[in-house]
C-alpha positions, 0 to 999 in steps of 0.5 A, spaced: 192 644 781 190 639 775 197 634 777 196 635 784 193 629 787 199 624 781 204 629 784 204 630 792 207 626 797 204 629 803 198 632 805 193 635 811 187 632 813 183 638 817 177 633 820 181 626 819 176 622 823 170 622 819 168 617 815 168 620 808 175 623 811 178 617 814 177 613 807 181 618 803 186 619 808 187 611 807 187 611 800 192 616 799 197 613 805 196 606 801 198 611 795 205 612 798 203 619 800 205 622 807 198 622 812 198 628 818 191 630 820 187 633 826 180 633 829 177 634 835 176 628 839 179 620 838 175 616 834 175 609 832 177 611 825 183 615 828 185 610 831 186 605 825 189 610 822 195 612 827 195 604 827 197 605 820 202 611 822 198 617 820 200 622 825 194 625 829 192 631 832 186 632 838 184 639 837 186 644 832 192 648 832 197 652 826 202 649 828 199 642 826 200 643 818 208 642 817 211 648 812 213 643 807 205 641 807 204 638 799 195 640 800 191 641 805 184 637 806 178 638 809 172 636 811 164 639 809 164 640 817 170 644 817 168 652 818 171 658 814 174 660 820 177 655 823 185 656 825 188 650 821 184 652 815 186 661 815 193 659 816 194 653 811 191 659 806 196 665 809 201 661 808 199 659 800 198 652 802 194 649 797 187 647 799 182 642 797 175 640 800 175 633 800 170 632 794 175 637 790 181 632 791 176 625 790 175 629 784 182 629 782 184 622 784 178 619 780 179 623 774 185 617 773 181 611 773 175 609 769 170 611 776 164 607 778 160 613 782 154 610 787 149 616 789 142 617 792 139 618 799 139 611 801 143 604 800 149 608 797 154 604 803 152 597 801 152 598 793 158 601 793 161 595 798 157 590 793 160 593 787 167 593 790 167 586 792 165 584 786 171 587 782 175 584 787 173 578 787 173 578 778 181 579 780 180 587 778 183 589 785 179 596 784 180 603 789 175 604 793 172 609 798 166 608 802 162 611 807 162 603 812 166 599 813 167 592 809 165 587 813 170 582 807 175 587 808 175 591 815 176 597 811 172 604 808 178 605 803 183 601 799 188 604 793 188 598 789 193 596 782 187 596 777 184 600 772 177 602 776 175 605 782 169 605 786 166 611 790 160 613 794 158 619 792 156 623 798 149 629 796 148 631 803 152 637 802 152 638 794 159 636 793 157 630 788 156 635 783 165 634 782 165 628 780 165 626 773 164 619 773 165 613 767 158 610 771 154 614 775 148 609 780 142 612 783 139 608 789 133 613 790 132 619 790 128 622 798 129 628 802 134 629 807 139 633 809 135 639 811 141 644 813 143 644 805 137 642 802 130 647 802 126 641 799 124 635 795 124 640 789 132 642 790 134 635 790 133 633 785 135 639 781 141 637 784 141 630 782 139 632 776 145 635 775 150 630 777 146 625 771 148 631 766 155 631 769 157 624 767 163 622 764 162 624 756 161 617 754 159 615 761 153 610 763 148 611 769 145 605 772 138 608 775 133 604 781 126 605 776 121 602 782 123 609 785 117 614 782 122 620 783 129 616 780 125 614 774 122 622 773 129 625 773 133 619 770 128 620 764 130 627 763 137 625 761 136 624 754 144 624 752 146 618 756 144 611 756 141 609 761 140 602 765 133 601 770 133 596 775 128 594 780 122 588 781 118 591 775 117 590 768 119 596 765 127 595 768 133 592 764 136 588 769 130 585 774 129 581 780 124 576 780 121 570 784 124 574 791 124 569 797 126 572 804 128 567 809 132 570 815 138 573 815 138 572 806 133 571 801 134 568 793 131 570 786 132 568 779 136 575 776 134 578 768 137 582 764 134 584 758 127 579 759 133 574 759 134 569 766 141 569 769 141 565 774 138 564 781 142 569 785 143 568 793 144 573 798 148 573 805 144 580 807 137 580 809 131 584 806 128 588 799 133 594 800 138 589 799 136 586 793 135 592 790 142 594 791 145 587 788 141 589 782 145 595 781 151 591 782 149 586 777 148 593 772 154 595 773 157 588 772 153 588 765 156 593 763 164 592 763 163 585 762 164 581 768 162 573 768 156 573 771 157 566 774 163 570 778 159 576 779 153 572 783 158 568 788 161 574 790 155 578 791 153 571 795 159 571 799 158 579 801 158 579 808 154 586 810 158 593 812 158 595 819 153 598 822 149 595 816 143 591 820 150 588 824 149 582 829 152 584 834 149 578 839 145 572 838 143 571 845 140 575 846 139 578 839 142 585 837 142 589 831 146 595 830 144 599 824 147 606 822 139 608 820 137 616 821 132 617 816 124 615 817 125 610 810 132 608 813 128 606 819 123 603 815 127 599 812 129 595 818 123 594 821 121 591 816 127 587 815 127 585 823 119 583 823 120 578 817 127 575 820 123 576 828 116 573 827 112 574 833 118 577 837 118 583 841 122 589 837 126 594 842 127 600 838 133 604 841 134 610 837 137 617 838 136 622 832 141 625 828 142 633 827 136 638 830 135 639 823 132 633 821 129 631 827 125 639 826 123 637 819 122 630 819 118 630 826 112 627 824 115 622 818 119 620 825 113 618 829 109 615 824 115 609 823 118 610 830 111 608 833 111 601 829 116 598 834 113 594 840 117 598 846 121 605 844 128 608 847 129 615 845 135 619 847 136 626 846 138 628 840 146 627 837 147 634 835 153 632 829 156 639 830 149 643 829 148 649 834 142 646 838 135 649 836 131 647 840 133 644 847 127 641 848 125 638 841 128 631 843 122 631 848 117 634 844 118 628 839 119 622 845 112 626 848 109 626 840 110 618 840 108 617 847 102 620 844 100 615 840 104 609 843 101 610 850 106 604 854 113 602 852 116 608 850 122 612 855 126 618 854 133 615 856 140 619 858 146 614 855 147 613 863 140 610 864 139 606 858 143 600 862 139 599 867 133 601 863 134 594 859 135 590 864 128 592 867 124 590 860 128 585 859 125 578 856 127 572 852 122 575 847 126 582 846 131 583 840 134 590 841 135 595 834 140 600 836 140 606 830 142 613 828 148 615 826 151 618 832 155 615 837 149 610 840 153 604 837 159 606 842 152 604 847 150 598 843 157 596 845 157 596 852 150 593 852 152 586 848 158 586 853 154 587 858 150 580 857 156 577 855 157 578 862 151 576 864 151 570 860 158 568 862 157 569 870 150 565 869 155 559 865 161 559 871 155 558 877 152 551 872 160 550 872 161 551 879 153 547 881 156 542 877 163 541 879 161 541 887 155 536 885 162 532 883 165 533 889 159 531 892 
């Protein structure tokens, strides 16, 4: 089994369409590997990868995985009990979950793992562009979409690889990474995860469970990062942030729309003044853990900083999708993650009406979390809630998506509205006004209906300009 993923030519894929589960799929098929896989719907993801020539299943069934099947894949949402998985391991077929075969892909490059709650997407996409811009031509796996690549995965010629390192079920704790990066360190993912406490235990180990002469890259401002970071006394350690007591630090931070600039040190000793094409603090911080890693395998600085100034975002990583009028597309489930972004679009939209669209994300957090969601949610100028998105959870309680729209109702009294997907359209068009930006988040299928919103105002604006045209041309003909 230790060869396996040098060896193989084909391999299964049981939950193809996710995002960890795509990426891996696209690395291994860029490897030369055979790539067949199934899941229960079509998705944007399955169909790049059919795109690419990945046979693809609707639906599971035995009959799917081929006898001369090398390995088996399968996603953490996959139960024991399902069809494709029973009958891969009757027929001793070899079988990996998706964090045992990232495991052994990584073990033959020099790995570069990014871990936390929050912000993991963008640094790793940060951190991979800029090795590629260096002429590195790094592997990576990401949870997004490289705006700069249009891609989630790349198998590339060179010595490293970037992943991102994925807690929310403990399967992290197989990588043994060369650099390890913590962003933060928060509570989430209730259905694994009892409590604060049990993640950073977790988190702990996956420090302790670094390469031996591996180096871990550690956001200090973050209270929680630093206590745990500072446990791990063995390996050396490179603190990031706006403070004082950091290694690599930002200082002088200027926001202006969609970027910001600030002067980087490393050490006490200025850099240069940095750039930055993505907007707000978290984005900052996560381009300081890519400078961390920069500084630690050597890169010029020079060439570092233009490429971190010319990285254009990750997809539904507060994503224009519309400038008239505005509308933002973000991946944001979790009450920090939501915080961020408002802050982020009151500092970008001064004095403009924010329209929160949101649609929670598992019955399990929304449970856990529901007064931290109404804290953040009730900062907006006018709420949309939908019912809850489910991600493969039994429905724990039918009315709970209702119970967090009533708590905000509460508390907002006006501007707030529980919505189904088939009424929000016409619900945006009763309040709308040229002050409006529309915030889309979750990280469910909303951002299929943040789709078909945009393409209903260019409609609309497409309507209005053939009517000035028609005006126009009869004014002419006049």
């Amino acid at each position: 089994m230790e060869n396996i993923a040098k060896n193989l030519k084909k391999v299964f894929f049981i939950g193809i369409g996710g995002t960890g589960m795509s990426a891996l799929a696209l690395f291994l098929l860029e490897d030369g590997k055979v790539i067949s896989g199934s899941d229960k719907k079509e998705s944007r993801s399955l169909l790049k990868l059919k795109q690419k020539g990945v046979d693809i299943y609707i639906g599971h069934d035995p009959a799917n995985i081929a006898d001369d099947v090398d390995v088996v894949v399968y996603s953490g949402a996959i139960p024991p009990d399902n069809c494709e998985l029973v009958s891969a391991k009757k027929r001793n077929i070899p079988v990996l979950s998706r964090a045992q075969m990232l495991s052994k892909i990584i073990e033959q490059k020099f790995s570069v793992a990014v871990a936390g709650t929050h912000g993991k997407t963008t640094t790793t996409s940060m951190i991979s562009k800029m090795l590629n811009d260096a002429g590195l031509d790094p592997s990576f796996l990401i949870g997004g979409e490289l705006n700069d690549y249009g891609a989630n995965a790349r198998h590339g010629s060179g010595p490293y690889i970037v992943i991102e390192a994925d807690e929310s079920d403990g399967s992290f704790l197989n990588y043994n990474p060369n650099i390890a990066v913590i962003t933060n360190i928060d509570f989430d993912h209730p259905s694994f995860f009892k409590d604060l406490k049990m993640v950073e235990e977790y988190f702990e180990k996956f420090m302790r469970g670094i390469s031996k002469d591996g180096k871990l890259i550690v956001c200090g401002d973050h209270i929680i990062n630093r206590k745990v970071a500072e446990k791990i006394t063995d390996k050396e350690i490179i603190f990031y942030g706006f403070g004082d007591d950091n290694q690599v630090q930002c200082k002088n931070v200027i926001l202006s729309g969609f970027g910001s600039c600030y002067d980087l040190y490393i050490y006490g000793k200025k850099i240069r003044e940095v750039t930055l094409n993505v907007p707000g603090m978290h984005n900052v911080l996560n381009s300081l853990a890519a400078f961390s890693v920069a500084k630690i395998i050597g890169l010029d600085f020079v060439s570092a900083c233009d490429s971190i100034a010319s990285f254009s975002g990750v997809r539904r990583r507060f994503e224009l999708k519309c400038k008239d009028p505005y509308i933002i597309d973000d991946y944001a489930h979790h009450p920090e993650e939501i915080k961020a972004v408002l802050n982020t679009a009151r500092n970008i939209f001064k004095n403009k009406n924010l329209v929160l669209i949101f649609q929670p994300h598992r019955f399990s957090r929304t449970k856990k979390f529901l007064s931290s969601f109404c804290n953040v949610l009730t900062q907006t100028d006018v709420l949309v809630l939908f019912d809850i998105y489910p991600a493969g959870e039994k429905v724990l309680d039918p009315h709970l998506g209702n119970k967090l729209f009533e708590e905000c109702k509460r508390r907002m009294k006006d501007n707030v509205f529980f919505v189904s997907k088939e009424s929000i359209y016409e619900l945006i068009q009763e309040i709308h006004n040229e002050s409006n930006i529309y915030l889309f988040m979750g990280a469910g299928d909303i951002t299929k209906i943040c789709d078909k919103v945009v393409s209903i105002f260019l409609e609309i604006k497409k309507d209005q300009s053939k009517q000035v045209n028609d005006s126009n041309t009869s004014e002419f003909s006049t």
